[in-house]
C-alpha positions in Angstrom: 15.9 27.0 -15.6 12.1 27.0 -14.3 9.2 26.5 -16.6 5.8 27.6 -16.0 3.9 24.6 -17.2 0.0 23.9 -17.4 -2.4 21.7 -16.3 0.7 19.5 -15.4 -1.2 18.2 -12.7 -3.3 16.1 -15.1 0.0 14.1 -15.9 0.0 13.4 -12.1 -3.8 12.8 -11.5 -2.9 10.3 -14.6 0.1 8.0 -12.9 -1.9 7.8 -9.8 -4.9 6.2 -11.9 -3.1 4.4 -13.7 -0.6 3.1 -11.3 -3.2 0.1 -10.3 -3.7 -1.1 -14.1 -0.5 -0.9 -14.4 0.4 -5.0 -14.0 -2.3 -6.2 -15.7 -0.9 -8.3 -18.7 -2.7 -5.7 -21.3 -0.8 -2.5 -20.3 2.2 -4.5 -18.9 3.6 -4.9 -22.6 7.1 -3.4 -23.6 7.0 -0.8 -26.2 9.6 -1.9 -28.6 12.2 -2.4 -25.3 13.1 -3.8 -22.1 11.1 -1.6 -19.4 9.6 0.9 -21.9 6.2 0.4 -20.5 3.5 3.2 -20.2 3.1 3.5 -16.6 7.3 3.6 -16.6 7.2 6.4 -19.2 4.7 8.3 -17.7 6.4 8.4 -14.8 9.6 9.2 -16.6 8.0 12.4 -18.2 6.6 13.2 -14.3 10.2 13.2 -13.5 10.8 15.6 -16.5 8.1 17.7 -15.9 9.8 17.8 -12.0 13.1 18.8 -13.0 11.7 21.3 -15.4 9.6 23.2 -12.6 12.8 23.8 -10.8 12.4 20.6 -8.2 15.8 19.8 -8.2 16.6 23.5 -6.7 18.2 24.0 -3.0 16.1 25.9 -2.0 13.0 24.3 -0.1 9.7 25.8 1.4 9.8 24.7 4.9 11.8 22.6 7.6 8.9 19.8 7.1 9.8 19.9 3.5 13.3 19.9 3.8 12.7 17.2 6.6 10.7 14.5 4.0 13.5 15.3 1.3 15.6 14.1 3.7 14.2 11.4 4.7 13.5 10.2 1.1 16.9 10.8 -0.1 18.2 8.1 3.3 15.3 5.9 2.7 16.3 5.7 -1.5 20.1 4.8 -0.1 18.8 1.9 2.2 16.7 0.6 -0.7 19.4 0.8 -2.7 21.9 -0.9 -0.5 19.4 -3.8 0.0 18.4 -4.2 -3.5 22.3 -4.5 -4.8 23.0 -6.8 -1.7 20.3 -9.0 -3.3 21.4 -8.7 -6.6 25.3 -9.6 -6.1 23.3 -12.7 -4.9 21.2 -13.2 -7.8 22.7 -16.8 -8.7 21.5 -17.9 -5.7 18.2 -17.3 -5.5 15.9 -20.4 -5.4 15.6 -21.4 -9.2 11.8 -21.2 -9.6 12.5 -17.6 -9.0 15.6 -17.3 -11.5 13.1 -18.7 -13.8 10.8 -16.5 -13.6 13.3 -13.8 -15.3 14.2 -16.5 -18.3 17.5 -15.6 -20.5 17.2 -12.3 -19.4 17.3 -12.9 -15.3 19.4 -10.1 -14.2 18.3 -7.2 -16.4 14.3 -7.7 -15.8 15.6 -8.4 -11.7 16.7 -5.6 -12.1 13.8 -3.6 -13.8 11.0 -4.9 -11.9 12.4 -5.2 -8.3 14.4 -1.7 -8.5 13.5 0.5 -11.4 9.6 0.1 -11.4 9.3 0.4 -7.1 11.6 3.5 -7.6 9.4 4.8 -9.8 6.3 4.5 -7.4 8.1 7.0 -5.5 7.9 9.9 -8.0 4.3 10.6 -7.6 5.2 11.1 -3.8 8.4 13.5 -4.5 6.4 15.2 -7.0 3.6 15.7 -4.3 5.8 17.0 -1.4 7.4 19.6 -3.6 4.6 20.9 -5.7 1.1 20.3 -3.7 0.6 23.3 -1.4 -3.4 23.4 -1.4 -6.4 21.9 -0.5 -8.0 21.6 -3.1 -4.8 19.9 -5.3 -4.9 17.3 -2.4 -8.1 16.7 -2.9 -8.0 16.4 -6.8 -4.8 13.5 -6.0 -7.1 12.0 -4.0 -10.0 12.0 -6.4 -7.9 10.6 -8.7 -6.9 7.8 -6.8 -10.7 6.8 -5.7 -11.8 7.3 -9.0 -8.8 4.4 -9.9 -9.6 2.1 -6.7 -13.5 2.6 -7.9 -13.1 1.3 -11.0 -10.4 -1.4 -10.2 -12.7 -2.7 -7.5 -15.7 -2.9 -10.0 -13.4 -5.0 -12.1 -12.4 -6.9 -8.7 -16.1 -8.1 -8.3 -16.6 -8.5 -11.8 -13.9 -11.2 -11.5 -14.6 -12.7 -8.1 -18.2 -12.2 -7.5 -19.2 -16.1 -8.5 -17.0 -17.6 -6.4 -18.0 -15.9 -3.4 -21.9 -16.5 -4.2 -21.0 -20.1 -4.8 -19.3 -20.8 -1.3 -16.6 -23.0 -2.7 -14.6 -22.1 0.8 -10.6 -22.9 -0.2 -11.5 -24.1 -3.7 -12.7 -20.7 -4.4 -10.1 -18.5 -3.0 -7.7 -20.9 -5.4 -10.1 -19.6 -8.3 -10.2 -15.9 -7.6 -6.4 -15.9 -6.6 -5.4 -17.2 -9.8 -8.4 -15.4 -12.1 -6.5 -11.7 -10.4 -2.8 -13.1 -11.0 -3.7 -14.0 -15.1 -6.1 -10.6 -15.7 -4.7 -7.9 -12.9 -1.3 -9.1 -12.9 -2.1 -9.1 -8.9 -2.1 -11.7 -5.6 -5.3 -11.2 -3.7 -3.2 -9.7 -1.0 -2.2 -6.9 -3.4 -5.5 -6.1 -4.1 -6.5 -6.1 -0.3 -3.6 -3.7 0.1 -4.6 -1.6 -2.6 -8.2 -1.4 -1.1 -7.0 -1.1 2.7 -5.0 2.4 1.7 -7.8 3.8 -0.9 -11.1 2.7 1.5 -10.5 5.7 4.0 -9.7 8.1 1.4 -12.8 6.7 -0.2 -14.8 7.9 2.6 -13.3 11.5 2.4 -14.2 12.0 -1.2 -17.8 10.9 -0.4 -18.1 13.7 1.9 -16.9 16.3 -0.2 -19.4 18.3 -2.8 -19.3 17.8 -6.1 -21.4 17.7 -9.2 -24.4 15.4 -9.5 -22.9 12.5 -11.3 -19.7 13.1 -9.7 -21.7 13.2 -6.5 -23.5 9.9 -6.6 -20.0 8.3 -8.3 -18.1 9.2 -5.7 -20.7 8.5 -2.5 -20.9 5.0 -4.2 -17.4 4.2 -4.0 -17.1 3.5 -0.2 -19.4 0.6 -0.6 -17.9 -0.7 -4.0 -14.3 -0.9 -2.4 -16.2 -2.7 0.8 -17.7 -5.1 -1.3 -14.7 -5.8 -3.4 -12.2 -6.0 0.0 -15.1 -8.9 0.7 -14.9 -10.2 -2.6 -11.4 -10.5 -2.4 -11.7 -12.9 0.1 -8.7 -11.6 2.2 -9.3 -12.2 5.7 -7.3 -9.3 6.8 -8.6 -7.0 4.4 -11.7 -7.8 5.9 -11.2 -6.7 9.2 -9.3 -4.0 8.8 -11.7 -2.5 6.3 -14.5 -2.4 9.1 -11.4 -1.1 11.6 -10.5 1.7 9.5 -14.5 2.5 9.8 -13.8 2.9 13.4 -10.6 4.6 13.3 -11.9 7.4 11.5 -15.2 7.9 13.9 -12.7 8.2 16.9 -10.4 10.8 14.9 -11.9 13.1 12.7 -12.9 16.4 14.4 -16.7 16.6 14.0 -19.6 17.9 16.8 -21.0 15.6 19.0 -24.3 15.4 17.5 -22.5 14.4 13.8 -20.2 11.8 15.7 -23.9 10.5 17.2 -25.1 10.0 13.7 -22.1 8.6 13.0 -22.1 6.1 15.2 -26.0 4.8 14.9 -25.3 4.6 10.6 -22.0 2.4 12.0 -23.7 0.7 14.4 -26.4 -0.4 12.1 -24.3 -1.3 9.0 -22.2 -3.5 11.3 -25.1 -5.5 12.6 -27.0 -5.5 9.0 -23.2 -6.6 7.7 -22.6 -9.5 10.4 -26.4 -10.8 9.1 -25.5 -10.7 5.7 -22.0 -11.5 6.0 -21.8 -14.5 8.5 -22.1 -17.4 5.9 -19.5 -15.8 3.7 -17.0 -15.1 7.0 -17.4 -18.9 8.1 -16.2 -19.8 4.4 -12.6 -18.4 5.0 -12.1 -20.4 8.1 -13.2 -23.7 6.9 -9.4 -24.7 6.5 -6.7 -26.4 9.1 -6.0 -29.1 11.2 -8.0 -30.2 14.0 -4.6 -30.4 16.2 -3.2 -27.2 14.4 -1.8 -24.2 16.9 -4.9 -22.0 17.1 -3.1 -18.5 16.6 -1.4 -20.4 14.1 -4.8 -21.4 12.3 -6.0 -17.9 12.7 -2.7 -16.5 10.7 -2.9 -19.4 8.0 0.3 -21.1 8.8 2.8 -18.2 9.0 3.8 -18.2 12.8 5.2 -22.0 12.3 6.6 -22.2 9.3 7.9 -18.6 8.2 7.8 -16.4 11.4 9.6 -18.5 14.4 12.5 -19.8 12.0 13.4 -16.8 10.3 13.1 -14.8 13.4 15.0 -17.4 15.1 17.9 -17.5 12.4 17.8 -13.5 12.7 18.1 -13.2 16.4 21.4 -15.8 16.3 23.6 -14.0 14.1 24.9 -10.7 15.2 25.4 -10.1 11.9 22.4 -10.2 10.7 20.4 -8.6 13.5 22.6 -5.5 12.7 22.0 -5.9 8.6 19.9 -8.4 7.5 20.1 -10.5 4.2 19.6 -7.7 1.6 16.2 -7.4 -0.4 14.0 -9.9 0.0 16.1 -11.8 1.9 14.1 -14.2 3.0 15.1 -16.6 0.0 18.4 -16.2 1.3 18.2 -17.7 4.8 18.9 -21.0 5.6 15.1 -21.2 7.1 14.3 -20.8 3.7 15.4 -24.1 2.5 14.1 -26.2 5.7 11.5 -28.8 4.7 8.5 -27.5 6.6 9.8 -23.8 5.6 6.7 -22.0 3.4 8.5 -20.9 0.2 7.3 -17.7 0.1 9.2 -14.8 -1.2 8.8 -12.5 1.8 8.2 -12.6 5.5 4.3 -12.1 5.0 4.9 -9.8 7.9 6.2 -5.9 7.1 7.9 -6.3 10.0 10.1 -9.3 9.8 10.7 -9.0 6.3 11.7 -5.3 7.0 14.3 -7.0 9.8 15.5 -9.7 7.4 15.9 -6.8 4.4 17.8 -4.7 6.8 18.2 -5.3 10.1 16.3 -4.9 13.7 18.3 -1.6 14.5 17.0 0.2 10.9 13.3 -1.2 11.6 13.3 0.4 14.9 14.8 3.4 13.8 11.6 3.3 10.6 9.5 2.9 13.2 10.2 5.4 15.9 10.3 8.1 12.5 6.6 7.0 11.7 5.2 7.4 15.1 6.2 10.5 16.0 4.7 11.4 12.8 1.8 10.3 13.4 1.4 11.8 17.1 2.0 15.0 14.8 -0.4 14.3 12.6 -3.0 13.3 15.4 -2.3 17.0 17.4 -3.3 19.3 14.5 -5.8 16.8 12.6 -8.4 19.3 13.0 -7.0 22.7 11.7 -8.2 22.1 8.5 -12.1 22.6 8.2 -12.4 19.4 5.6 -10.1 16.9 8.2 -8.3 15.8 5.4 -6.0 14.7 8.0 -7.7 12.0 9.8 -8.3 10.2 6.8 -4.6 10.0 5.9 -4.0 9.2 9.4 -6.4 6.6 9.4 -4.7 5.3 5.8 -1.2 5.1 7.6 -2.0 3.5 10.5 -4.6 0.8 8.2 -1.4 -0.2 6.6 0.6 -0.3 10.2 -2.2 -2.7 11.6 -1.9 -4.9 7.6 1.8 -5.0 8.3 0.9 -8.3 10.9 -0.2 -10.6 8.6 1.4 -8.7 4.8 2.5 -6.1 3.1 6.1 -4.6 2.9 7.6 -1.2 3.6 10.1 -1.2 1.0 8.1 -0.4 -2.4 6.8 -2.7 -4.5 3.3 -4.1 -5.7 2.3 -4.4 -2.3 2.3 -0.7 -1.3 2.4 1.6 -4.6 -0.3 3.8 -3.0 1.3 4.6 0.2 4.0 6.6 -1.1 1.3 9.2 -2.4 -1.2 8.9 0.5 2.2 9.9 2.5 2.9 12.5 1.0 -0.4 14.0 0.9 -0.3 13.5 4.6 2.8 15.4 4.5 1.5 18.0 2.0 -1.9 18.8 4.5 0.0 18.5 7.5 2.6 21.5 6.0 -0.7 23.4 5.4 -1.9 22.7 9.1 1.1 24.5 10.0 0.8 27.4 7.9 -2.4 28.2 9.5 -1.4 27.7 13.0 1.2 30.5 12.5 -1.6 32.6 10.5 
């Protein structure tokens, strides 16, 4: 049975605002049980609402369609297999970790490292099979630079001091530990967060609106700069001024706009490496003076996370073929040597990608995601708004992030991917209707 429902959209536009808020210790409260948590329900009834409008029937628009389904459906397995891997395991997991869970351990594992991160898919699915216009992808992504707009204002509401005061490490310490007790957040979450919404940020600004909405939205660029500095992430940083870049080299505009462009680019950098030097000499005050320079630059990770899981990787057949299961990592034996970093990931996409599942699936990931992107890049300009270069520009952000963070399984580290994919999915399925127009 298919319902016609309305303004179901509005339920959508809602999770993806939300989504953000969503482990900050006020909304991250159970109603009355274990998991029944508003962002969880809302995306509950999405998935309602889904199955209601007939998402769940055979037959599918397109091959790309029918392709991303596909895809999903395989990527949902491997998660899957990883995650149960890792929970068979559960007993031996570093205790601090075990802790973390109290009486409780396997059921909230279990909620917040599968149930939640499957739930940040739903605004994706929901997106590929229902989002067909322009103008719905452009009120998704409204929706989630209005969020990253408002988040970021609380980001520099929080951090702002410590920055101004140029406490160097001491001040990182503070604002890492003021976003853990009030966002629910690491820094590097947020920088994520910011690194996937900036570009999109720069779309929406471009776009008309109505006055207030106007001057809102043409703000919020700057706002989610100034928090990504705020932050204090070093890679967020960098990347956010790359992504700058990215998109002057691929949107589709006339030579004379791409001029402007590049003088307003040009300038802000300049005006931005005035400003900004004292600030940028803060986040490199750390290290010592006989410390591996590269690994200085990439605050301890090459020596004492990268090189020994990669090298325990690389001598087992075993697990170069399969890797350790979900965040694997605190199951190596690297992960118990004395100058091992007890982190709970790779702090590299890559690696911990590898150690989740093996070399062979991460080559196989990554061979899917570059051909489409080479799609992506061929037809960017068939739609007059280039929608597309943006999304491009988000993807490829998050490819660069992937060095130094982030993961490509879901989790807190990535909850806005899965939509900004599947917008890039929905335009690009547009881009192909007109071609054939």
């Amino acid at each position: 049975m298919i319902v016609n429902l309305k303004n179901d959209s509005l339920l959508l536009k809602f999770l993806v605002f939300f989504t953000p808020f969503s482990y900050a210790p006020i909304f991250d409260v159970a109603l009355g049980a274990p998991g029944l948590k508003l962002f969880n329900v809302t995306a509950l009834v999405l998935v309602l609402v889904f199955m209601l409008k007939g998402g769940l029937g055979t037959i599918l628009d397109d091959r790309v369609q029918t392709k991303a389904f596909a895809f999903i459906v395989i990527y949902v397995l491997f998660f899957t297999i990883a995650f149960f891997r890792t929970f068979a395991e559960f007993n031996d997991l570093p205790m601090q970790v075990r802790d973390e869970f109290g009486d409780a351990g396997r059921i909230r594992f279990f909620l917040s490292y599968y149930v939640k991160p499957m739930l940040f898919l739903v605004s994706a699915v929901y997106i590929i099979r229902f989002i067909k216009t322009e103008d719905a992808i452009n009120n998704v992504i409204k929706a989630l630079v209005a969020s990253a707009t408002v988040f970021s204002v609380i980001v520099i509401a929080l951090g702002l001091d410590d920055l101004l005061s140029f406490s160097g490490v001491l001040g990182r310490s503070i604002v890492r530990e003021e976003f853990r007790m009030y966002l629910g957040m690491h820094y590097n979450s947020v920088a994520t967060m910011l690194l996937i919404s900036f570009p999109l940020s720069m779309y929406v600004a471009k776009l008309r609106h109505g006055v207030r909405a106007s001057l809102f939205y043409k703000l919020a660029p700057f706002i989610l700069f100034f928090a990504g500095v705020v932050s204090q992430s070093r890679t967020a940083i960098l990347l956010l001024a790359v992504s700058v870049m990215i998109i002057y080299i691929v949107e589709p505009v006339s030579v004379e706009k791409r001029f402007r462009k590049l003088v307003f680019i040009t300038t802000a950098f300049i005006m931005g490496g005035v400003i900004g030097l004292p600030f940028l000499t803060m986040f490199f005050d750390v290290g010592a003076p006989d410390q591996n320079p590269i690994d200085f630059l990439l605050s301890g990770r090459l020596l004492t996370i990268w090189i020994p899981l990669g090298d325990e990787i690389l001598s087992d057949p075993f697990l170069l073929l399969f890797g350790f299961g979900l965040y694997g990592v605190m199951l190596s034996d690297a992960f118990f040597m004395p100058d091992f970093f007890q982190a709970t990931h790779a702090h590299n996409a890559y690696l911990n990608f590898a150690a989740d599942t093996g070399v062979i699936l991460l080559l196989v990931l990554m061979w899917i995601v570059i051909s489409f992107l080479i799609k992506i890049y061929k037809i960017r300009g068939v739609l007059q708004s280039g929608v597309l270069a943006y999304l491009f520009t988000v993807i490829m952000i998050y490819l660069y992030s992937g060095i130094t963070e982030r993961n490509f399984f879901p989790g807190i580290d990535n909850f806005w991917l899965f939509p900004a994919v599947a917008l890039t999915i929905a335009a690009y399925r547009i881009s192909k209707r007109k071609l054939k127009e």
